[in-house]
N, C-alpha and C positions, 0 to 999 in steps of 0.2 A: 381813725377819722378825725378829720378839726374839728376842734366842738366852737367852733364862733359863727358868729352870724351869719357870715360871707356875702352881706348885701347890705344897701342902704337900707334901714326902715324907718317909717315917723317915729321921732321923737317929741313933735309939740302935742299941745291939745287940742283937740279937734271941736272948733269951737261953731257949731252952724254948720259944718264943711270947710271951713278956712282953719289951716293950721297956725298955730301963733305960741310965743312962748308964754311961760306962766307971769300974772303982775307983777309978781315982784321978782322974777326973772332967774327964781328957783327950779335945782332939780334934783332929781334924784339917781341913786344906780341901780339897777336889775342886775342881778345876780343868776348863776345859772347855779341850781341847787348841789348838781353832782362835783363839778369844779370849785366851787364860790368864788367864779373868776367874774368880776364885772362886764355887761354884754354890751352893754350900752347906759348911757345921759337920758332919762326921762322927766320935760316939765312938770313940777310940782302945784297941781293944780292949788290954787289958796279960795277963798268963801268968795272974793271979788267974782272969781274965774268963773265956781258954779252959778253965779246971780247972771253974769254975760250969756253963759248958756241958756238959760233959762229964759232969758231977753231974747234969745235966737228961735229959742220954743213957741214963743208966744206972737212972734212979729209972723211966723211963717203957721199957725192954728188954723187960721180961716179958710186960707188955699188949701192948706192940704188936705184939710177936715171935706172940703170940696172938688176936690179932684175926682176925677172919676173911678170906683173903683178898679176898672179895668185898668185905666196908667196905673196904679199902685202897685196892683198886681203882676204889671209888669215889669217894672223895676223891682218886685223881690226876685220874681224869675230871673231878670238880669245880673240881681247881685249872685243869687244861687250858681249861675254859669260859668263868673267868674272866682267866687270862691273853688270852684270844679278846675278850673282851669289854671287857677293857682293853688292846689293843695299841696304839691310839693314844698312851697314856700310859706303853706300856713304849718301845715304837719313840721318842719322844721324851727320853727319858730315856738311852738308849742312845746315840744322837747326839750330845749333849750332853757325857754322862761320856766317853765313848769315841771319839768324832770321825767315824764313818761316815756317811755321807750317807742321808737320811731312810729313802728306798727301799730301801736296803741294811737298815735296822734295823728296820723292818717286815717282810721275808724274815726277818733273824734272829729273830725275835718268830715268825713260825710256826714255824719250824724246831727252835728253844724248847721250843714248846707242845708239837709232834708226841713229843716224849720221856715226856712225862706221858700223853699220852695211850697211843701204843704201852706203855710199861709198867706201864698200867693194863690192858692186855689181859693184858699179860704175867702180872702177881698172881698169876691163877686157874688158869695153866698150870704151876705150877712141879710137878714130880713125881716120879716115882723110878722105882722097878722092884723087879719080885718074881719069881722063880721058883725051880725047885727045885735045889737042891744036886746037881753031877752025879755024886757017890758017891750020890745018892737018899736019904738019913742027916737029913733036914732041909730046908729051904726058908733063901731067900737072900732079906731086905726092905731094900732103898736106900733111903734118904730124904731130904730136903735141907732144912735147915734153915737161919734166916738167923744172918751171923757175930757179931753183933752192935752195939756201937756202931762208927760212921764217922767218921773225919775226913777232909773233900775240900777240897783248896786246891785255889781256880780263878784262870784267868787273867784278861786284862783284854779281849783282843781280842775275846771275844762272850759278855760277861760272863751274858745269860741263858742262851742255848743249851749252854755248856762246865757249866753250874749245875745245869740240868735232867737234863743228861745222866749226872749222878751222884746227883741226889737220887730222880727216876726211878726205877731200879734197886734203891736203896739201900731206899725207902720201901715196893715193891713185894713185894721178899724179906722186910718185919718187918724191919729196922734203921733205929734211930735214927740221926743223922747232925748231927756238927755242922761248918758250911762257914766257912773261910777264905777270903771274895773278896780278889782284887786289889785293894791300895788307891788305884788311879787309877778303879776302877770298882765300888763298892760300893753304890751306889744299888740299882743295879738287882735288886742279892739280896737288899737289906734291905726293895727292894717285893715283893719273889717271897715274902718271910716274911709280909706280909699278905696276899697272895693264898690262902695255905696256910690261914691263920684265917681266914680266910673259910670256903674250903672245910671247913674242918672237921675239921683234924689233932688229935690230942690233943697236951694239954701235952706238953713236955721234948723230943716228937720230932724237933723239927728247930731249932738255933740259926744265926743268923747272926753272925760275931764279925769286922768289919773287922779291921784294924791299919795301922800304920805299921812294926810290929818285927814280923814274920811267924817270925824265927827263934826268937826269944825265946819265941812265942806257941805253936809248934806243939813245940819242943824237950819240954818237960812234957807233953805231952800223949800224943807219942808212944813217952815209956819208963812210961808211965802202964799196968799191966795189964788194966785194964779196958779200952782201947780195944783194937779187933780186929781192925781193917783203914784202912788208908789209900790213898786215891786223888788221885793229884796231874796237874797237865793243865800244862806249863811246859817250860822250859827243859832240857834233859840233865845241865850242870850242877849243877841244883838238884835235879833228881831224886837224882843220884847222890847228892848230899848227905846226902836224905831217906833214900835206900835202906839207907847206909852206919847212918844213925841208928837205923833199924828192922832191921837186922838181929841184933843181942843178943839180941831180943824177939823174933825170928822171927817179926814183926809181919807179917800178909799183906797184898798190897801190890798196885796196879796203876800204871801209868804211866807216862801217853801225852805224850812228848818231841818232839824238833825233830826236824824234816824238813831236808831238799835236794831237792827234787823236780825229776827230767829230766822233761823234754818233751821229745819224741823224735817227730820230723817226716818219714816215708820218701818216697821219691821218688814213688809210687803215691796220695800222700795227696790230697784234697779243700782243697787251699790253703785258701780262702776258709774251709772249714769249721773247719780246723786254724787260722787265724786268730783265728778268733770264739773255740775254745776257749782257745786262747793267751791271752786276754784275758780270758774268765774264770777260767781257772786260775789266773792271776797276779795279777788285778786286783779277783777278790774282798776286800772289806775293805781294802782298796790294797795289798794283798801282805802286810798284816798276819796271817799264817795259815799254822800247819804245814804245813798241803796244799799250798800258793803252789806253784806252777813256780818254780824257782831257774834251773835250765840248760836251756838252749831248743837242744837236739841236730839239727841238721835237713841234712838231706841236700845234697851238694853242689849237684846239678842241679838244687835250687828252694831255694837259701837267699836267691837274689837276689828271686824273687820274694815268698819270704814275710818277709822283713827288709821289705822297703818295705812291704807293704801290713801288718804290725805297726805301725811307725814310724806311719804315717797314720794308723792308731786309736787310739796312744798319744798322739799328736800333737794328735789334737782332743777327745781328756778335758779337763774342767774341774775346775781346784781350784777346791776353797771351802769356806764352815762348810756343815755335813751338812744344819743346816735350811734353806739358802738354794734357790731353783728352779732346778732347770738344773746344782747340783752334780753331777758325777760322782764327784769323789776329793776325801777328807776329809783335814785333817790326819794324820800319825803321832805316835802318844800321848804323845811326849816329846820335847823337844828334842835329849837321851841318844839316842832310837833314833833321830833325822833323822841327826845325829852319824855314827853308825853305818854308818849306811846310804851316805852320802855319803864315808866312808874307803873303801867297798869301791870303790865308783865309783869314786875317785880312784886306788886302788890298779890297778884295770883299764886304765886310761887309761894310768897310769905305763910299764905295762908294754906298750903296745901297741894296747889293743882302739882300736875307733871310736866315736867316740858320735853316734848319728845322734838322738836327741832327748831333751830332757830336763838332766838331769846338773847343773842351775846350783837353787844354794838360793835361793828368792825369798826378798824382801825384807819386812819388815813382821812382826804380831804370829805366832803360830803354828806347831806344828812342823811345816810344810808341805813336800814334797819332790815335783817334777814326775814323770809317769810317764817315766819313762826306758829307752832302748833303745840296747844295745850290742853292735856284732857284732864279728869276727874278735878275741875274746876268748882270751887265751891261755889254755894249759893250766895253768900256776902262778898264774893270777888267783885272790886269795882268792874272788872274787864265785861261783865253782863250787865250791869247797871249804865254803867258811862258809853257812848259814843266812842271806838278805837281809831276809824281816822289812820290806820297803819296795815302793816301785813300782817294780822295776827287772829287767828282760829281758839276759840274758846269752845271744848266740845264738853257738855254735860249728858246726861242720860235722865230719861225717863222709861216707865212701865206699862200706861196707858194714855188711851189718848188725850180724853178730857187733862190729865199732868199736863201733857203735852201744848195742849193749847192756853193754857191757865200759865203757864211757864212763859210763852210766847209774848202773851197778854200784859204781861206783869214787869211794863214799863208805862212810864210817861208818855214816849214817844208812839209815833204811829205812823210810819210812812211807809215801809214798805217790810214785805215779808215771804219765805220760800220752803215750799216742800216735797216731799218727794212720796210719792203711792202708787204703786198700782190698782188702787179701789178705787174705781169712779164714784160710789157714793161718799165714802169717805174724803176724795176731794172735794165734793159738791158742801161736804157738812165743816170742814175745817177751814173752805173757802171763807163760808159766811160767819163762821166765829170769831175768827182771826180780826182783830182790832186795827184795820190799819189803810191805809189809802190806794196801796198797789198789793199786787198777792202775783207771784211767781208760783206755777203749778208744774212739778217735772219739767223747771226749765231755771237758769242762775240769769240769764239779763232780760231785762223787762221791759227797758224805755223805748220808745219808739216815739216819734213828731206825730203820728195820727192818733196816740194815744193820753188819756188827760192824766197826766203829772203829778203827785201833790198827796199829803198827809192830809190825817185828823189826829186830835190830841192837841202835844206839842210840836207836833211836827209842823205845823201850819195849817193857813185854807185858802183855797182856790186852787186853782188848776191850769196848769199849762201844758200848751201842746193839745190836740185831737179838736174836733169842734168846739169840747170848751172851752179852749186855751182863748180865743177871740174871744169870748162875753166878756172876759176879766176888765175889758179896754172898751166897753159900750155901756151907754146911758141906756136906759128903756124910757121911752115916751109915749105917754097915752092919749090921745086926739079924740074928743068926743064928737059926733059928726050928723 
């Protein structure tokens, strides 16, 4: 198959809806991870670029803030139909900038769209409340209002769907928004800005501003008063970072961080089934992915059999480019995160674990890393402590449950987590111990647009996606009467 573009796509920044290039008339190259052949020239947005967007955000607040929610709601639906009607050319494009294998970037391409669409329902629901004052002296009117202008930096791993999942919300409450894609994947937002003109957005409400200097770019913008809220999808680090910079301004803030996710295997489990999810807890996106399974916790009395029959599924995944037939696992986005990936490995190893498959960097273009599986993994292995970010299965053992959930427990982080039982009580009780913001039960994928999104810990707070996803982008107003 050709692995290039085979089509015009924006290259400028989508500045309001008007494309334009960058001030000082910079750009940059996009890279396809599997080739590292350049795919295309993207303007290099600089801090001038983000303050113009932000000018675009604030000239068009009032209108939009006042539009009806019904037009709003109609132009997500709009965009939703034509994201639908062009997925072929998003799914292709995503593979490309981002390295997932075709099938995988068609899923993300629905999964995408379902955001615009869910909160285009959402729009027409947003509401409040009234009743009387319990001295009886008065009446009590709630109301919600949208916060204003937005700034969302997103990631690179699923560059439409982490996109959707903030302009969604942001558009549906009446705010302007202007986005920071990752610049290993800005295609695909700078097409999500024409799908939006199509549909039918007005001026100013929505900018797309790549970069290469993300700090430089958002630094201005966020001691900037007129912006009201920012939402960020990345690393904990960098949040903090963010967090520390919007605090002066008492800027509101959401901000969905790293994960460690246990997977937690009991002795009652469905092997085979606990298998499968195994594989796609981890193997979505090749482990590129907050939710990813990190620690693979499984019971002593079946860790032999679910280590082999893991190994044998990891075993016969294929690498390749995302557009090739027959790929299963695409490159990882940088030769930095292959890097990465392959120190924790090695650190495991150093210290003990076994490597039953995988573990060796192949040879040739790409930042490629084989799915890899590793058991009797010690307890001081960074590869349980640290965030993996790659295709790589770390399985320890435990005895009983309470280990089990104390092992699970025994991170920072807090986003998401997965197990496998046939005991209903015992799920109902591992549910509620398990420290973390999402819980997979006898099942490996958990996101869904009607459901709310989001860590506690260091993982972040707030929630996107499901009805709570729209509070994040509303004021509350209290009217005494």
């Amino acid at each position: 198959m050709i692995h290039t573009l085979g089509a015009d796509l924006p290259t400028h920044l989508w500045i309001g809806g008007t494309p334009r290039a960058a001030s000082n008339g910079a750009t940059f190259a996009v890279r396809d991870p599997a080739t590292e052949t350049v795919l295309t020239e993207v303007a290099d947005a600089t801090p001038e670029d983000g303050l113009l967007a932000l000018d675009a955000a604030v000239a068009s607040r009032d209108e939009w803030a006042s539009t009806p929610p019904r037009e709003r709601a109609e132009i997500l639906r709009s965009a939703f139909e034509v994201v639908h009607a062009r997925a072929d050319e998003f799914a292709r494009v995503i593979t490309l900038e981002m390295g997932k294998p075709l099938a995988e970037a068609h899923t993300e391409v629905g999964y995408g769209a379902e955001f615009l669409r869910w909160f285009a329902e959402e729009a027409v629901r947003i509401g409040g409340r009234t009743g009387t004052a319990p001295a009886g002296k008065g009446r009590i009117l709630v109301t919600k209002e949208p916060v204003g202008p937005v700034l969302a930096v997103t990631p690179w791993n699923f560059p439409l769907a982490m996109a959707t999942r903030k302009i969604g919300p942001a558009l549906a409450a009446g705010c302007p928004i202007v986005v920071k894609p990752a610049c290993e994947t800005p295609l695909t937002i700078l097409l999500l800005g024409e799908v939006f003109a199509e549909a039918g957005l007005p001026q100013g409400v929505l900018s797309v501003v790549p970069t290469t200097d993300p700090a430089a770019l958002t630094a201005p913008l966020i001691v900037d008063p007129r912006l009201r809220k920012l939402t960020f999808t990345g690393s904990t680090g960098v949040g903090k970072q963010l967090l520390r910079q919007s605090a002066d301004r008492l800027l509101r803030t959401s901000l969905e961080l790293g994960g460690n996710a246990p997977f937690l295997v009991f002795e009652d489990a469905d092997i085979d089934a606990a298998v499968e999810g195994a594989v796609a807890a981890k193997m979505r996106n090749g482990g590129e992915a907050c939710t990813a399974a990190n620690r693979f916790h499984v019971a002593a009395s079946v860790v032999d059999e679910f280590a082999e029959k893991l190994t044998t599924r990891f075993a016969g995944l294929r690498l390749g480019h995302g557009l090739d037939a027959g790929t299963d696992v695409g490159p990882l986005i940088t030769h930095k995160q292959r890097s990465a990936v392959d120190e924790l490995v090695r650190d495991a190893l150093d210290r003990g674990a076994r490597l039953r498959t995988g573990g060796v960097v192949p040879e040739g273009p790409g930042a490629f890393y084989p799915p890899t599986v590793l058991d009797s993994v010690p307890s001081d292995a960074r590869l349980l402590r640290e965030e993996i970010f790659g295709p790589v299965a770390a399985i320890t053992t435990f005895e009983k449950e309470d280990e089990a959930v104390e092992a699970a427990n025994r991170t920072e982080y807090g986003l998401a987590a997965y197990f496998y039982t046939r005991d209903l009580a015992r799920a109902q009780r591992v549910s509620r111990a398990l420290q973390v913001g999402m819980v997979g039960i006898n099942r490996g994928i958990i996101s869904d647009a009607a459901a709310p999104f989001g860590g506690v810990k260091e993982s972040g707070f707030g929630r996107e996606g499901g009805t709570e996803g729209i509070a994040e982008y509303l004021d509350t107003k209290y009217s005494a009467l």
